[in-house]
Residue, then its C-alpha position, 0 to 999 in steps of 0.5 A: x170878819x166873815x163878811x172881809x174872809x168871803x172876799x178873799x175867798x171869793x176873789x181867789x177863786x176868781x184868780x184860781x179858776x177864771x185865770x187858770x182857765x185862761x192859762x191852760x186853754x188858751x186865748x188864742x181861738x174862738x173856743x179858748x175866748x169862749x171858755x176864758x170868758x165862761x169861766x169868768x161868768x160861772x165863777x161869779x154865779x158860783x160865788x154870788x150864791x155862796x157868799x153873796x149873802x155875807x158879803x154881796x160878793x164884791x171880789x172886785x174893788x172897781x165894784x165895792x168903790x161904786x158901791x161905796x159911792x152910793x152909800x151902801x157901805x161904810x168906808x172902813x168895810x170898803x177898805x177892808x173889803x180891797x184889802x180881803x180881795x188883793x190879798x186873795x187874788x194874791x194867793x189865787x195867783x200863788x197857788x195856781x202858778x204853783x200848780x202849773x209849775x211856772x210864774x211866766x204865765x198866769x192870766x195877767x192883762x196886757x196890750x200891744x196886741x194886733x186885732x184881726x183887723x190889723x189894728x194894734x191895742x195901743x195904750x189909749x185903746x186899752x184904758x178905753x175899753x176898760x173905762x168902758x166894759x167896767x163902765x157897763x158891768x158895774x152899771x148892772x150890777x148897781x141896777x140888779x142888786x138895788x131891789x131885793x126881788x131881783x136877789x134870786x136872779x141877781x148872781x145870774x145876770x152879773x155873770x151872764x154880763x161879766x162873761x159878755x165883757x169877756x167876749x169882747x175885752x179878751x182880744x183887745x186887753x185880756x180884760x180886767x175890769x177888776x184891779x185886784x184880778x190884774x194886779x195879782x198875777x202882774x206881780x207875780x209875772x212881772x216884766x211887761x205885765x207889770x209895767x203895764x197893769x197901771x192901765x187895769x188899775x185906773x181903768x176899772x176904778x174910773x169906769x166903776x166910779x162912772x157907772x156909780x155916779x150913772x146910777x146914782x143920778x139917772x138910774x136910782x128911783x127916789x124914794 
C-alpha cells in the first residue's frame, strides 16, 4: 500500500506544481517554456529522492508499462500503480483549479498550434512528437535506473531529460509524455482538451512500449 500511495502523492505534485507552473506563468515566451519545463524537471528530482525508494516514483503510467514490459513488476502492482497515478493527477488537478479560482485553464495538452515557422501542430504532428519525446525519456530512464550504482544520480538525470523534452514538446503539444498528467486536467477542462487527449493517451504509451522493447533488446546487458 505505501508503494500505490507514494504514486499518488508523486503524481499530484506533478499535476499541482509542474501544471500550475504552466498555468500561472504562461507558455507563451521563451521564459514562460523555460520555467514550465524546469518545473517539470525539478518536480521529478524532488520526488525521485522522496519516494523513489518506495516506489521508483514512476508517477507516469507510460513509465510503469515499460517497466512492466522488462519484467520489473508484477502485473497487479502495475495496475494499481495506474490506478494510484490517474487518481492523483485527478486531485492534482482538482486542487489547483481550486485555488486558481477556474477550471478553464489547468495545463491540459493540446495541438492545433502555429510554430513560429508557420507550420501548424496538426493531429499526426502532435502523436508523432509524443511517440518520439516519450520514446527518448523512457529509454533513459530504463538505462539509468538498471544499475544500482547510478541510484545516487538517477533522480538527477531523469529530470534533467524530462525537462529536455519540455523544451522542445511545449511548442508543439504542451507535452505529455504522461497519460495520467494529461488525462487530468482534459476532464476537468473539457471542450477541445477533452476531444483531443486521446492523442496524449496513445502516444506516451507507444513510445513507452517502444523505449522498453529498445532496452530490453539493444540495450540491456545479458546476464
Amino acid at each position: 500500500m505505501k508503494k500505490y500511495i507514494s504514486e499518488f502523492v508523486g503524481t499530484f505534485a506533478l499535476t499541482f506544481f509542474a501544471c500550475g507552473v504552466a498555468v500561472v506563468v504562461g507558455c507563451g515566451t521563451s521564459a514562460g517554456i523555460l520555467a514550465t519545463s524546469l518545473a517539470f524537471g525539478l518536480v521529478i528530482v524532488a520526488m525521485a529522492y522522496s519516494i523513489g525508494n518506495v516506489s521508483g516514483c514512476h508517477i507516469n503510467p507510460a513509465v510503469t508499462i515499460a517497466m512492466r514490459i522488462d519484467n520489473r513488476m508484477t502485473t497487479k502492482d502495475a495496475v494499481l500503480y495506474i490506478v494510484s497515478q490517474i487518481l492523483g493527477a485527478f486531485c492534482g488537478s482538482l486542487v489547483l483549479a481550486l485555488c486558481l479560482g477556474s477550471f478553464e485553464a489547468l495545463g491540459a495538452n493540446g495541438y492545433g498550434t502555429i510554430l513560429p515557422n508557420g507550420t501548424e501542430v496538426t493531429l499526426l504532428i502532435a502523436l508523432l512528437v509524443e511517440v518520439i519525446l516519450t520514446f527518448f525519456f523512457i529509454t533513459v530512464i530504463m538505462a539509468v535506473t538498471s544499475k544500482k550504482e547510478h541510484s545516487s544520480i538517477a533522480g538527477i538525470v531523469i529530470g534533467l531529460t524530462l525537462t529536455l523534452v519540455h523544451l522542445i514538446g511545449i511548442s508543439f503539444t504542451g507535452t505529455s509524455v504522461n497519460p495520467a498528467r494529461s488525462l487530468a486536467p482534459a476532464i476537468l477542462q473539457a471542450g477541445d482538451a477533452l476531444t483531443q487527449v486521446w492523442v496524449f493517451i496513445v502516444g506516451p504509451i507507444l513510445g513507452g512500449i517502444l523505449a522498453a522493447l529498445f532496452y530490453k533488446f539493444v540495450l540491456k546487458e545479458k546476464k
